[in-house]
N, C-alpha and C positions, 0 to 999 in steps of 0.2 A: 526794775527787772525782778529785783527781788517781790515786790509786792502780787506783780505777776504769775510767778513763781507759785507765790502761796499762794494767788486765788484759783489756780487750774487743782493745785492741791485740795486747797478745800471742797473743790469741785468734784474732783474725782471724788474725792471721799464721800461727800452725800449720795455719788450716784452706785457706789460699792455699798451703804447703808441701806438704799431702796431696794437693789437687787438682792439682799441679805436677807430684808424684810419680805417682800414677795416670797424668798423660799421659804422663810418663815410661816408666813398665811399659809402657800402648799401642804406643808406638813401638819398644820392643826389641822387643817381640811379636812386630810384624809387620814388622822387619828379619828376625829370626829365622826365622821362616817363608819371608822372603825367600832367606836362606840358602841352607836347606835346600832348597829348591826350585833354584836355581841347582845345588847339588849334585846332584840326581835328575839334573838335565840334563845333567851334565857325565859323570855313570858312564853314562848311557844315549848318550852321542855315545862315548866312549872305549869300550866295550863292542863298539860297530857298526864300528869303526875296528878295532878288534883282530879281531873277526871275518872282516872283507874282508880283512885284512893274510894268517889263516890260510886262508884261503882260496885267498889268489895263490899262495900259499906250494904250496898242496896242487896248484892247479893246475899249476903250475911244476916241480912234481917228478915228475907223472904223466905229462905230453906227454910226453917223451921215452921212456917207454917202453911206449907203447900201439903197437902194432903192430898188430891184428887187431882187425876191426870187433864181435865177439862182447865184447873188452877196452875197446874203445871205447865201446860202450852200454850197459857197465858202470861203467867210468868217469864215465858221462853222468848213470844211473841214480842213483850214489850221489852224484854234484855236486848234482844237482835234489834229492835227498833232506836233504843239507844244507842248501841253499838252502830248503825248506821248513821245516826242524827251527827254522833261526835266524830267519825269517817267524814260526813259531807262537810264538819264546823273547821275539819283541817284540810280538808282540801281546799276548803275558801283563805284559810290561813294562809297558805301554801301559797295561792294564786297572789293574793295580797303581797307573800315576802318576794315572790319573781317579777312583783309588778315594781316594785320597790327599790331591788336588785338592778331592776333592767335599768332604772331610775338612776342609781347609782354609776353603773356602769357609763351610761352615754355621758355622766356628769365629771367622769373621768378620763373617755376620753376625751372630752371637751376642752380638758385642764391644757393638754401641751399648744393648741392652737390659740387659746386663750393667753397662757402664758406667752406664744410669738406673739401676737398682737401687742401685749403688754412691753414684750423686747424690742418691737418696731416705736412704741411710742415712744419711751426711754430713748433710744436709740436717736429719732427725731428730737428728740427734748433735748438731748447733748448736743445734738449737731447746733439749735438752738443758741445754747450755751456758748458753744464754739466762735458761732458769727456774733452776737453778743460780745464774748470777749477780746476777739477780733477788732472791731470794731474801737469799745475801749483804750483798746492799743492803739489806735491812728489815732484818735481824739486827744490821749496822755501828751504822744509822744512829743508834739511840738508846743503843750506845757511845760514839759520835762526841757528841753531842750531852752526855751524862752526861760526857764528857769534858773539853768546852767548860766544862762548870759547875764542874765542879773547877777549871778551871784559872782562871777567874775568881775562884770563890773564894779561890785561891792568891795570886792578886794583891792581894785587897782584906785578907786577911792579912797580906801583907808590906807593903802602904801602911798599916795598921796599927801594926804593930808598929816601923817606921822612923819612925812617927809618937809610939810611945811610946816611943822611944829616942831622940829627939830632943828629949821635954819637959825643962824645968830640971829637977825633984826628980831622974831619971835621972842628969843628970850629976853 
C-alpha cells in the first residue's frame, strides 16, 4: 500500500511538473513576442531619426548654394520627392508591422485552444496512468497476499522446528 501510495505521488508530481512547464513555455512565448515587437519599434523610430538626420544634412548643404529660383524649385522638387519616397518607405513599414501584428495576434489567440488541446492530452495521459496503475494493483495483489502465506508459513516452521530443537531426545 505503501508503495502504491508513493507511486500515485510520484505520479501526481510529474503531471504538476509538466503543467508548470507548459506555463512556463507560455510565458517565454509571449515575452518573446514581446521582444521582438519592442524591436520592430525601436528600428522603425531609429530608421525615421536617421532619415530626418539625412535630410537636414541635405538641406544644410544645398541652401547655400541655390542662387536661382529655376535651382530653387528644383531643389524643392527633389526635397518633396524625398519627403514622399520616405512617406511611402513607412507606409510599407507600417503595412509590414500590421501584417506581423495580425500574425501575432491569431498566434495568440490560438494559445488558449492549443493550450485545451495540450489539457485533454494530459488529461488522457493520467487517465492512462490511472488504468495502468489499476491494473498493477490486481496483478500485486495476489503476490502480496501469496506472499503473506509464505511468510506465515515461514514462521509456523520455524516455531516448529525451535520447538523440536528444544525437545529432550534432541539434546
Amino acid at each position: 500500500v505503501d508503495y502504491l501510495e508513493k507511486l500515485m505521488g510520484q505520479s501526481a508530481d510529474k503531471h504538476a511538473e509538466e503543467i508548470q512547464s507548459a506555463k512556463e513555455l507560455q510565458t517565454t512565448l509571449q515575452t518573446t513576442i514581446s521582444q521582438r515587437l519592442d524591436y520592430i519599434e525601436k528600428m522603425l523610430g531609429d530608421s525615421a531619426d536617421k532619415q530626418a538626420k539625412e535630410l537636414a544634412e541635405l538641406d544644410r548643404s544645398f541652401r547655400p548654394t541655390i542662387a536661382s529660383l529655376p535651382q530653387r524649385m528644383e531643389y524643392l522638387e527633389k526635397l518633396l520627392g524625398d519627403v514622399e519616397s520616405a512617406a511611402l518607405k513607412r507606409t510599407h513599414v507600417k503595412e509590414e508591422m500590421d501584417t506581423e501584428l495580425a500574425g501575432v495576434r491569431s498566434a495568440l489567440v490560438m494559445l488558449p485552444q492549443r493550450l485545451d488541446y495540450m489539457e485533454k492530452l494530459h488529461e488522457q495521459d493520467l487517465m492512462k496512468l490511472q488504468a495502468a496503475d489499476d491494473q498493477i494493483t490486481r496483478d500485486l495483489l495476489p503476490m502480496l497476499e501469496s506472499r503473506t502465506d509464505i511468510e506465515e508459513r515461514m514462521r509456523q516452521f520455524e516455531a516448529r522446528l525451535f520447538e523440536v530443537a528444544n525437545t529432550s531426545w534432541w539434546c
